[in-house]
N, C-alpha and C positions, 0 to 999 in steps of 0.2 A: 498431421494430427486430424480425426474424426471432427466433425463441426461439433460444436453443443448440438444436442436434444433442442433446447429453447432460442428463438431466435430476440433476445434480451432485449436489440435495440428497436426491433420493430415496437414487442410487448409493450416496454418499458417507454414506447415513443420519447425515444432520445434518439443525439447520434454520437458516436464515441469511437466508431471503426476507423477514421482514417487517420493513416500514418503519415508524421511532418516528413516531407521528403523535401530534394535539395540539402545544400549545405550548411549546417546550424553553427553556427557562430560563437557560440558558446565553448571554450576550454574546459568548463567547470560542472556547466548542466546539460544532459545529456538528452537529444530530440527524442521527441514525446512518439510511444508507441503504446497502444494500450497492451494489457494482458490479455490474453485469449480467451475467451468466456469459456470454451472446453478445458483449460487450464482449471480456471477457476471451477468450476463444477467436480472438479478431480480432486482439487487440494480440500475443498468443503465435504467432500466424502469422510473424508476422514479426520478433517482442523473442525471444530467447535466455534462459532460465537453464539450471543445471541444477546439478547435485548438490556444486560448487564453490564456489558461491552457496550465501550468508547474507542473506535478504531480511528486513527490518522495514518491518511495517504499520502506522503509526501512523495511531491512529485505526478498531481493526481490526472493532469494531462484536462482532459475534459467530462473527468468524473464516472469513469466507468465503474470501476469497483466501489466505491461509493453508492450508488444506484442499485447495484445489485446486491449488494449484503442489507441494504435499507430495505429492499424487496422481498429478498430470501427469507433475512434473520432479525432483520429489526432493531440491532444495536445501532447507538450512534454512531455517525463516521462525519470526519470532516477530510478536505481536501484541501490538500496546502499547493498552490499550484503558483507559481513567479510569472510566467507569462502571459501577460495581457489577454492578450487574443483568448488564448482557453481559457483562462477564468471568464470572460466574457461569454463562451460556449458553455462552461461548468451552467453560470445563471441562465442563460436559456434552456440548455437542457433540463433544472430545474423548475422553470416556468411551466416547463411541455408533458414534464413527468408524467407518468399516469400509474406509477407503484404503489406500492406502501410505504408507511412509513416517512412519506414527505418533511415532519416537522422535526425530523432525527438527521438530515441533511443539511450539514455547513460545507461552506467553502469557503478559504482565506488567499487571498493575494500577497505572498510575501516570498522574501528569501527562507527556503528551510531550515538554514542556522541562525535564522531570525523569529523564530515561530517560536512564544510562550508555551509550553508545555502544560495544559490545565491539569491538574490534581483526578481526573477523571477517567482520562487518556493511558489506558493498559494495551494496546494492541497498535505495534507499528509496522506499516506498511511500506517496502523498498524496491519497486523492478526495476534495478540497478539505474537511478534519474540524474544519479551527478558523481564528482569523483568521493575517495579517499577521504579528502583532508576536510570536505563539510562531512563527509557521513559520521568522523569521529567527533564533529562541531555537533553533530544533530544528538548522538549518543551520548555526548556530555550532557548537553541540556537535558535529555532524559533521566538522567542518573541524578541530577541537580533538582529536578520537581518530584524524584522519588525521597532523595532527601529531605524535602520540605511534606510531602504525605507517604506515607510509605506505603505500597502497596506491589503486587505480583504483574512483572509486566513481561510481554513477548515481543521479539521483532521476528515476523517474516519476512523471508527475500526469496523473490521468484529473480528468477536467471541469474544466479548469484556473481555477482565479477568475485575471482579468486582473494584481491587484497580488502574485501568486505569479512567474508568467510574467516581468513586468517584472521584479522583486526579482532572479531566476536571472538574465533576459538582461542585465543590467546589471551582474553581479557577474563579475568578469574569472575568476575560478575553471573554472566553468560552460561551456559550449557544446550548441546544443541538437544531438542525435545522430539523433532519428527520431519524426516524428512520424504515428501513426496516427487518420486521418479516420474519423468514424461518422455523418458528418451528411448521407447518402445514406440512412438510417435514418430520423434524428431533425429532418433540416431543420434543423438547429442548430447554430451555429458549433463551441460550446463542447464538443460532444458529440466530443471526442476525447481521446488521450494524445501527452500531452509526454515524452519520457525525454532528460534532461541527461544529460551527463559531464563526469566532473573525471577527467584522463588523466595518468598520471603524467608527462607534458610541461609539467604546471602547475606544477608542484613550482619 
């Protein structure tokens, strides 16, 4: 895949490139790699946010995508990140920021089927971070704070793993809205983004 155009993490003086290597330990939660900033520059050609938008990234690793839609587009984003270490990195990397948008930048230390879902929160963020059986933990809760405010919400999933994809297209909630191809890049089916919605027609 072509680099981005922008070199994000110099601009943005962050650091957010390096991938956990070795063995991760985890059955459940899946080693932090970030999305590819030329990913990302591809899926916002043509996906919308902007400063009405409350996005959460579960699974945010050390806050890359956080940092750059705060930069880009100026919606809220928080990062819901379980491990130590990179949430540690998420806060320094916001110490160092030098973007926009700074005071629209949260990040939370918790398990992601543990994350309160605020009444704000329409845009959620998946690059396949754990299995299955939370992701359908994490979509309940979503579905459970739309009950309590109702409003129009999306999930994007970049790399989608197959039993995510089925879980969505099978759940009558859901409809898939747009999906951007990378696999002119990668050779690679998986190499794209899925973005659901739930439209207040579902209601």
């Amino acid at each position: 895949m072509p680099r981005s155009l922008v070199n994000y993490d110099q601009k943005l003086n962050i650091k957010t490139a390096d991938i956990q290597m070795g063995i991760h330990r985890s059955f459940t939660y899946h080693r932090y790699e970030p999305t590819p900033y030329e990913a990302l520059d591809r899926l916002f050609e043509t996906y919308l946010v902007d400063s009405c938008n409350h996005v959460v990234d579960f699974g945010c690793g050390k806050g890359r995508l956080n940092f750059y839609l705060a930069h880009r587009f100026g919606p809220k984003v928080t990062g819901i990140e379980m491990n130590e270490t990179f949430y540690e990195d998420c806060l320094k990397n916001l110490i160092m920021y030098k973007g926009k948008g700074r005071q629209r930048i949260m990040f939370e230390k918790c398990l992601a089927e543990e994350y309160t879902i605020p009444e704000t929160a329409d845009v959620f963020y998946f690059f396949n971070p754990f299995t299955i059986d939370i992701f359908r933990k994490v979509v309940s809760n979503i579905l459970s704070s739309i009950e309590q405010h109702y409003r129009p919400i999306e999930i994007v999933l970049y790399y989608p793993a197959p039993d995510f994809v089925f879980f969505l297209e099978n759940h009558s909630m859901f409809t898939l809205k747009l999906e951007v191809q990378l696999d002119e890049f990668e050779k690679n089916a998986n190499e794209r983004f899925l973005v659901y919605e739930m439209g207040l027609s579902a209601s």
